[in-house]
N, C-alpha and C positions, 0 to 999 in steps of 0.2 A: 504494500500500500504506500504510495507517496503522500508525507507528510506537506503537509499546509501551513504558512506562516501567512500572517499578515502584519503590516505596519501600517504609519498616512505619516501624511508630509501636509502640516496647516501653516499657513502663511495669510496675515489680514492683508486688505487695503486700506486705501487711503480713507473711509469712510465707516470702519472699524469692525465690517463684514469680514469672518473669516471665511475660509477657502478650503479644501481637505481633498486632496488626492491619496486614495489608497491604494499600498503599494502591495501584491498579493504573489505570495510564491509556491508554486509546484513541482518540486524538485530543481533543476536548473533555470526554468522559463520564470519569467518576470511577469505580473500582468501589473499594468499603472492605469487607474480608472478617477476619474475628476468627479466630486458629487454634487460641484456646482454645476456644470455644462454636459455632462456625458461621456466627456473627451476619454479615448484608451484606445491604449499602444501596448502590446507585448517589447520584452528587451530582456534581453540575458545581462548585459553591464548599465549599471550607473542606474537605475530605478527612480533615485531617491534626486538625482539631479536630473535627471530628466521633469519629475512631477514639480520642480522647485521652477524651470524653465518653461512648463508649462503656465505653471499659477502668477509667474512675474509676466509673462507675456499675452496670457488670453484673459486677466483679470485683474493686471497691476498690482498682487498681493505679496508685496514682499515685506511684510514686518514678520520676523519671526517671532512667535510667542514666546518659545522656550530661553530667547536671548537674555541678559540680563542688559536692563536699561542704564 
């Protein structure tokens, strides 16, 4: 049986709406799914920059939460 992991990548905009792309793993293959637009792409490398590329450029959302201010 191939184990399952999931992560997300959340990033606000400028107007203080977050954004959350999750990043979903089945063995080697990557799935990157957006829960504001739809947007998904499979990828084997980079997952997590990819969904951070996505959310700065289809939604202007690049404040990390988890950063320290």
């Amino acid at each position: 049986m191939a184990q399952i992991d999931t992560s997300k990548v959340s990033r606000w905009d400028q107007h203080g709406r977050e954004h959350v792309v999750r990043v979903r793993r089945t063995g080697v293959q990557r799935t990157i799914r957006c829960s504001t637009c739809g947007w998904r792409r499979g990828t084997q490398f980079l997952p997590w920059l990819k969904a951070e590329e996505h959310l700065a450029e289809a939604h202007q959302a690049t404040v990390d939460p988890t950063s320290a201010a």
